[in-house]
C-alpha positions as CSV (number, residue, x, y, z in Angstrom):
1,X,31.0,-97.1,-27.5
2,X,29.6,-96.2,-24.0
3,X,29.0,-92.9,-23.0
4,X,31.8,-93.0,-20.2
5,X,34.3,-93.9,-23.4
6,X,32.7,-90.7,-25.3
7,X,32.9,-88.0,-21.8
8,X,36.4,-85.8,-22.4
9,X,38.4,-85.9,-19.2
10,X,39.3,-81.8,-19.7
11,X,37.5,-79.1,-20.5
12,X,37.2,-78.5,-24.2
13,X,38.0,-74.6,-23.6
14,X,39.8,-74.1,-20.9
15,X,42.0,-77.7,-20.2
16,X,40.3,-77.9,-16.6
17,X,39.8,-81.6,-15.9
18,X,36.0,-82.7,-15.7
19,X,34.5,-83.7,-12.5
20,X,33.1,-87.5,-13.3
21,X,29.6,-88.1,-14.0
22,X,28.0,-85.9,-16.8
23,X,28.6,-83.0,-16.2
24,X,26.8,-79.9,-18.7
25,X,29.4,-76.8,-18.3
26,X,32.8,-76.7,-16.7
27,X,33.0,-74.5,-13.4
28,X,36.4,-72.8,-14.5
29,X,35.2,-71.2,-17.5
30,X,31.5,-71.6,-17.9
31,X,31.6,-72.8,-21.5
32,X,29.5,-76.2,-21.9
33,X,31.2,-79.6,-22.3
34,X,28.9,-80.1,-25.7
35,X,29.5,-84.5,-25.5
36,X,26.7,-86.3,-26.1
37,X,26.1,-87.7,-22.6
38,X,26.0,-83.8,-21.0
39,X,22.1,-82.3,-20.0
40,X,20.6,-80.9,-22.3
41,X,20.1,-77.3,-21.5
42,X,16.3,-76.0,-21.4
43,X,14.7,-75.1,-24.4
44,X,14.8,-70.8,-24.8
45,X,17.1,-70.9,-21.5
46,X,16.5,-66.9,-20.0
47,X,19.5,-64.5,-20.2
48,X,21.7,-64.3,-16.6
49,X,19.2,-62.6,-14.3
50,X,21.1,-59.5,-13.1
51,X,20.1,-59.1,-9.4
52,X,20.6,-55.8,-7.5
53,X,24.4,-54.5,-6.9
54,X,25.7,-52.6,-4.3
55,X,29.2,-50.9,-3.4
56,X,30.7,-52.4,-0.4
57,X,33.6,-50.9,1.2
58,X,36.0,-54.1,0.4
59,X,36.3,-54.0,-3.6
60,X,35.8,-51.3,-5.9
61,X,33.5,-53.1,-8.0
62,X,29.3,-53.2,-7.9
63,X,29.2,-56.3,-6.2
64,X,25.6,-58.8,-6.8
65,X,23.5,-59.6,-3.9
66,X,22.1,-63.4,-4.6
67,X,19.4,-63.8,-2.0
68,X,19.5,-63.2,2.1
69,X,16.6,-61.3,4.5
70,X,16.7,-58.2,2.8
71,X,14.8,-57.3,-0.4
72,X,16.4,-54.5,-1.3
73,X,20.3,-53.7,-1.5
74,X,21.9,-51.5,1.0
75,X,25.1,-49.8,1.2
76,X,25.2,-50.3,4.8
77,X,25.6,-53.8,4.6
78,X,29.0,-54.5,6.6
79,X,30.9,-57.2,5.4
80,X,32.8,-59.7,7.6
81,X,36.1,-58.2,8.8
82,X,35.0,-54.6,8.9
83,X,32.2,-54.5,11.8
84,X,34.3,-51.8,14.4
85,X,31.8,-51.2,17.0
86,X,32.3,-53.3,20.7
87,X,28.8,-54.6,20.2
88,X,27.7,-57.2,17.7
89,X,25.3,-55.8,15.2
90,X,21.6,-56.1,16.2
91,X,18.0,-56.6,14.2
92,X,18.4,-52.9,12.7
93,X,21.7,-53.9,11.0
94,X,22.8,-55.8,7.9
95,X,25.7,-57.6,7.4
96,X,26.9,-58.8,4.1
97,X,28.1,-62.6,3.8
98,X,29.3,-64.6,0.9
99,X,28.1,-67.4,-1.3
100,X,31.2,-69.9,-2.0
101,X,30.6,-69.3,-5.5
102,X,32.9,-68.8,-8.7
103,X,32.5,-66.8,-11.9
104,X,31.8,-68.3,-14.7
105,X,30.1,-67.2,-18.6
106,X,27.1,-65.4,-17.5
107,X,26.7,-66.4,-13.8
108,X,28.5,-68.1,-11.0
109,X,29.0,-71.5,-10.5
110,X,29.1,-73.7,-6.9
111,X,30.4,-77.3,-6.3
112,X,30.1,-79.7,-4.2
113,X,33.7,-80.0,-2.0
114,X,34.4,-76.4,-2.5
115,X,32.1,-75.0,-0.2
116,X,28.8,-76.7,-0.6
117,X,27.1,-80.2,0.0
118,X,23.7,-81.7,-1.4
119,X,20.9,-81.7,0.7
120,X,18.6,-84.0,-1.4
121,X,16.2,-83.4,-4.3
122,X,12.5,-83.3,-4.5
123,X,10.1,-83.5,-8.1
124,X,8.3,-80.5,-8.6
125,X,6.0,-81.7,-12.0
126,X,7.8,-82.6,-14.9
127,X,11.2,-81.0,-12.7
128,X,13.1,-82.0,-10.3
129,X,14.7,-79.6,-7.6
130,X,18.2,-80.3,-6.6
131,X,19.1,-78.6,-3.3
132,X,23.2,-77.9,-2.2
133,X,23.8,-75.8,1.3
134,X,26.8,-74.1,2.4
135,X,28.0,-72.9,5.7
136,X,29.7,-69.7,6.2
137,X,30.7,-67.2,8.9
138,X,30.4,-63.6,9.3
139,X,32.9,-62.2,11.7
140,X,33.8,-58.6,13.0
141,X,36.7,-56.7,13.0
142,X,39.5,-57.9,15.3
143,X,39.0,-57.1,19.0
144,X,34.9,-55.8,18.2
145,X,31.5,-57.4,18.4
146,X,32.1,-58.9,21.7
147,X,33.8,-61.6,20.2
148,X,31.2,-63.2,18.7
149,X,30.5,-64.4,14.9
150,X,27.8,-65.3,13.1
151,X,27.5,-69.1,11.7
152,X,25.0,-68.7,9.0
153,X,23.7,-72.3,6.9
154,X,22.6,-71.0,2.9
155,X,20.9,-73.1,0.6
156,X,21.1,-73.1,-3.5
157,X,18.5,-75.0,-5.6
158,X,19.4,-76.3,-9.3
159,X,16.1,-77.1,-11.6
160,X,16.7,-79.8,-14.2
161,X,14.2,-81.8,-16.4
162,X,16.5,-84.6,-16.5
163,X,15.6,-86.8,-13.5
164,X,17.4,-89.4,-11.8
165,X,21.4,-87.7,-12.7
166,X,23.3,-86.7,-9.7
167,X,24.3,-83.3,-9.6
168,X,28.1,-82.4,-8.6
169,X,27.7,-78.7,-8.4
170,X,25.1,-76.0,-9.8
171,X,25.2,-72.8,-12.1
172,X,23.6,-69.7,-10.3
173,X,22.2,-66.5,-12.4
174,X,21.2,-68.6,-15.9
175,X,18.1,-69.4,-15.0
176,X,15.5,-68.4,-12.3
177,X,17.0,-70.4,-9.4
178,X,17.1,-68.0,-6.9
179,X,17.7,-66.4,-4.5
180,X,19.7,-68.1,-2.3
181,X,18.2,-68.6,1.6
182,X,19.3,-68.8,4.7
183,X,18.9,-71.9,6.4
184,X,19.8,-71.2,10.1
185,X,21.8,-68.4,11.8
186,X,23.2,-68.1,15.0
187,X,25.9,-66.4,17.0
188,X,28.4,-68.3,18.1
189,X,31.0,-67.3,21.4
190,X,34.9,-67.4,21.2
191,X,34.7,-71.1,22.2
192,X,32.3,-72.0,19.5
193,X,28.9,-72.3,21.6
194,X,25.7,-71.1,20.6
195,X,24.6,-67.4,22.1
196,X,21.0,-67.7,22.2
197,X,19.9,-64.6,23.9
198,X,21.6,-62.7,21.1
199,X,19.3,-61.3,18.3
200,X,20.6,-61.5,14.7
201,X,20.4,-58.9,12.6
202,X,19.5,-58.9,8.8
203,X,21.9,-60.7,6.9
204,X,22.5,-60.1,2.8
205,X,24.6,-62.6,1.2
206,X,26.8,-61.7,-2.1
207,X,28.3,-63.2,-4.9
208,X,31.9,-62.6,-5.0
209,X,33.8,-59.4,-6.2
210,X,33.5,-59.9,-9.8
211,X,36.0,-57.5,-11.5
212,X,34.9,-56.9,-15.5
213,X,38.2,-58.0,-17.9
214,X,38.7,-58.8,-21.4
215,X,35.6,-60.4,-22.7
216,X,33.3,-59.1,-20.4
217,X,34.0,-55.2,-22.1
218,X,32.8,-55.1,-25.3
219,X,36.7,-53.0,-26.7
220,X,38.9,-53.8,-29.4
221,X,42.3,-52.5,-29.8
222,X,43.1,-49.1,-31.5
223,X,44.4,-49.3,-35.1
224,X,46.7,-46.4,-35.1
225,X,49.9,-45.2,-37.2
226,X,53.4,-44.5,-36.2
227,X,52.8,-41.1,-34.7
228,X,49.3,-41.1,-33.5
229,X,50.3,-44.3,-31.2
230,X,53.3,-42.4,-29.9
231,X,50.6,-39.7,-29.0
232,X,47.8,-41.8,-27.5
233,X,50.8,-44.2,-25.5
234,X,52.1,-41.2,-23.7
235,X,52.7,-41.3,-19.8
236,X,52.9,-45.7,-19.9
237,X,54.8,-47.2,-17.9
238,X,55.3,-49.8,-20.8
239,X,57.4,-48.2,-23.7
240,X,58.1,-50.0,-27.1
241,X,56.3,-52.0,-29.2
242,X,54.7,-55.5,-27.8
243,X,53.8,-58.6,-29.6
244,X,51.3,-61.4,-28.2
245,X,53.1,-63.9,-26.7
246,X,50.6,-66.9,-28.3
247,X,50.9,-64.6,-31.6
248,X,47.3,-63.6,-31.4
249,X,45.2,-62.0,-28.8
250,X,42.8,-63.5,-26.7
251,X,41.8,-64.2,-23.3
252,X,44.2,-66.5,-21.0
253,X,44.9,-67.7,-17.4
254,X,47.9,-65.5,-16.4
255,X,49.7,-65.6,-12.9
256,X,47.2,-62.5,-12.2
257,X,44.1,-63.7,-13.6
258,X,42.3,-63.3,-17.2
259,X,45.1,-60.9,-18.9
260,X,46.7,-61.3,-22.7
261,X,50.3,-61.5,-21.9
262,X,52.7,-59.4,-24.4
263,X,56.6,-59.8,-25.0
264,X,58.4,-56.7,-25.9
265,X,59.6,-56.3,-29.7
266,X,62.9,-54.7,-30.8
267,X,62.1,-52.2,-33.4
268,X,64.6,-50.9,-36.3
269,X,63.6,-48.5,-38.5
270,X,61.9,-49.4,-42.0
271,X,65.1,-47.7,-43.1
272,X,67.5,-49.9,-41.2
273,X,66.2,-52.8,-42.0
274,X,67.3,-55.2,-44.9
275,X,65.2,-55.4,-48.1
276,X,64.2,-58.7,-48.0
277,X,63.3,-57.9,-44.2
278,X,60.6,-55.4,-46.0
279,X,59.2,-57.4,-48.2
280,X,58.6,-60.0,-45.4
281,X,57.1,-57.3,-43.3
282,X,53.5,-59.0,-43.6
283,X,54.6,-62.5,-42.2
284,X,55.8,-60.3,-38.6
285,X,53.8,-60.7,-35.7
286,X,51.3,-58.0,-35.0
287,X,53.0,-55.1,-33.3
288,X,51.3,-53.2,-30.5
289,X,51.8,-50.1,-28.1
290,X,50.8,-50.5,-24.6
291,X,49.3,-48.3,-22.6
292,X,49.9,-49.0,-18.8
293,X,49.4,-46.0,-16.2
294,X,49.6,-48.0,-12.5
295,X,51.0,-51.4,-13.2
296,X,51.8,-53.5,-10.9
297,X,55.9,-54.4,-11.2
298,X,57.7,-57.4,-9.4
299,X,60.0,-60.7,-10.1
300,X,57.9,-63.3,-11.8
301,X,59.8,-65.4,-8.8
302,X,58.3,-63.4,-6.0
303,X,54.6,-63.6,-6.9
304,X,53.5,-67.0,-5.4
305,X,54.6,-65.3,-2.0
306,X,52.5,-62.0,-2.8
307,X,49.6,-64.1,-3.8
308,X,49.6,-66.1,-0.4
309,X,49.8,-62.5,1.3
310,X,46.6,-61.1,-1.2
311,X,44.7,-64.4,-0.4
312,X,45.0,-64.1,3.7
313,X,44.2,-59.8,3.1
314,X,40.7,-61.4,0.9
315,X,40.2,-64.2,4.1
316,X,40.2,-61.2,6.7
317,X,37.7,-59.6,4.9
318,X,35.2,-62.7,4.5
319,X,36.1,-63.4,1.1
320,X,37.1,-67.1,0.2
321,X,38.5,-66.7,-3.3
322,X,40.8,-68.8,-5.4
323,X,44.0,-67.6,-6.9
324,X,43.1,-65.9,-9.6
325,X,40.3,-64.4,-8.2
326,X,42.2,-63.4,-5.5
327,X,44.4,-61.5,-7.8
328,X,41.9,-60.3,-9.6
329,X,40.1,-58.7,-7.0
330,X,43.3,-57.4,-5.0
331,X,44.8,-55.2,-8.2
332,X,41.2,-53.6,-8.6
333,X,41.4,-52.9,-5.3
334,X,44.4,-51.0,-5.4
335,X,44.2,-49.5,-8.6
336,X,46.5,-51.3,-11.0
337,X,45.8,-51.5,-14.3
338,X,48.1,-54.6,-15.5
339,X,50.9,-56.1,-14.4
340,X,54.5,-56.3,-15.4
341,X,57.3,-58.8,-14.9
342,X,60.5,-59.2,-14.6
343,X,62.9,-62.2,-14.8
344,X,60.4,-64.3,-16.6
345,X,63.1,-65.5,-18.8
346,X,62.3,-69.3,-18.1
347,X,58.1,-69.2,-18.3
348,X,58.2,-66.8,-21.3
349,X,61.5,-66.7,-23.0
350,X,61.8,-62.9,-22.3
351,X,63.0,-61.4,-19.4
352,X,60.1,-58.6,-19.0
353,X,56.4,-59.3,-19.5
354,X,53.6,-57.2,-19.8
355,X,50.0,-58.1,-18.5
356,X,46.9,-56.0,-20.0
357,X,43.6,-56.5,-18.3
358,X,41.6,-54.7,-21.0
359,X,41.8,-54.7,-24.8
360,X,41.0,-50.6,-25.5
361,X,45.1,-50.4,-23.5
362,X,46.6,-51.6,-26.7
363,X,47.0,-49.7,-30.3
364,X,47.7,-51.9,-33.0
365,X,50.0,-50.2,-35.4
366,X,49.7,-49.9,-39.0
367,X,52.3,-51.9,-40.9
């Protein structure tokens, strides 16, 4: 059997199909493919190298800086979208732009038609260096700057001891490859010609809003009794009890991101119900209380058109995201703490959902 005939077509964690070739992790979920054609990862592979964080006034979350002119972060880095003054910033400025990158286990991952192209490889000893570039634009806010935007070329390297395999994409943050670089810069007028006279000012680039959910918080639900869930559920938006809707909790792609999705239960009371109901009690499904402050509430029908609106708000501020990041990144932003919806008869057999983004909102009750 060849090793094409052994290479799964879909990710063994997450279903995403598999890029041909041979490749070592999958870029949806970061979790390696593990078939016997895959690179071998290096031996005692370093922990995700944490770089500096900043707060930038698009997302609520720290947010990582992955390489650029400056060494050290600054909250005054203006991302695109949100520069307000009538001239473009200058060499005492810093603007933030963004690496077409996606989240993945312990880093980000980039790939080759979603932002990036290779640029070649070159041996470095017993490595070799594999080189992807990007292009991306830093703009101001609408009617500001003079008009002008800032076309900016990044490069990415990838370090492998496997020579001779091409290279489809990259994982940034598990190993030392890094920072990121800039290329070229230049400003660029409303009819796309260069502005040469212009200086540039100091440019940062980021990694995507990253909001933390579900497996990256180290919770666990409560395990609480009648009464003291009653208590600690007080002022949620979600009454009742909830069951899993895969019958056990874990972390899944939801119309708004990573989220455990929940059905609600009907409850009688141990007195109401039959006796053979109670002696059955330890075959039910695990009952939980929800505990939901700011959700956000629609029809399950009328989020693809909301999404499309959050995706063009993440595009005016420079941020390129895919759906679920999108999502992601747009709920943090506006406070909501999980999701509810209605109508959802047809996906989930129920006609009201609930979406949790974090595992300390539920109480698991005692039977």
């Amino acid at each position: 059997m060849n090793i094409e005939q052994r290479r799964p077509k879909f990710c063994p964690h997450c279903g995403t199909p598999l890029p041909p070739g041979a490749p070592r992790f999958c870029v949806e979920c970061g979790a390696p493919t593990g078939y016997e054609g895959a690179d071998e990862p290096e031996a005692h592979e370093p922990a995700a190298s944490t770089g500096p964080t900043v707060r930038l006034p698009n997302a609520r979350v720290e947010q990582q800086v992955v390489g650029g002119t400056v060494r050290l972060p600054s909250s005054g880095a203006v991302p695109p979208g949100l520069w307000d003054r009538d001239a473009p910033p200058g060499p005492a400025d810093i603007v933030a732009l963004y690496a077409p990158l996606r989240a993945v286990s312990k880093g980000w991952s980039g790939q080759i038609g979603r932002g990036w192209h290779t640029a070649g490889s070159a041996t470095e000893g017993d490595t070799t260096v594999f080189l992807f570039r990007a292009a991306v634009v830093w703009f101001p806010a609408e009617g500001c700057g003079a008009g002008l935007q800032l076309a900016v070329e990044i490069e990415a390297s990838s370090h492998s001891s496997a020579e001779g395999r091409e290279r489809r994409g990259f994982r940034f943050g598990l190993r030392r490859d890094g920072p990121m670089r800039v290329i070229s810069a230049e400003w660029r007028d409303a009819a796309d010609d260069p502005v040469v006279a212009q200086p540039l000012p100091q440019i940062q680039l980021m990694a995507p809003p990253r909001v933390p959910r579900l497996r990256d918080l180290a919770e666990q639900p409560e395990l609480l009794d009648a009464r003291a869930a009653a208590e600690w559920v007080s002022g949620s938006q979600a009454t009742g009890a909830y069951r899993s809707y895969y019958g056990q909790l874990y972390q899944e792609h939801t119309p708004v991101g990573r989220g455990c999705t929940l059905i609600p239960l009907s409850e009688p009371s141990p007195s109401e119900r039959p006796w053979w109901r109670r002696l059955l009690a330890g075959q039910q499904p695990e009952r939980f209380r929800v505990r939901l402050e700011q959700p956000f509430t629609c029809q399950l029908d009328d989020w693809p058109g909301q999404l499309g609106r959050i995706r063009e708000q993440a595009r005016a501020l420079g941020l390129d995201l895919d759906p679920a990041t999108a999502a992601e990144w747009w709920l943090d932003r506006n406070g909501h703490d999980g999701a509810i919806f209605t109508g959802a008869q047809g996906r989930y057999g129920a006609e009201r959902v609930v979406i949790i983004f974090r595992y300390s909102q539920l109480a698991k009750l005692r039977d």
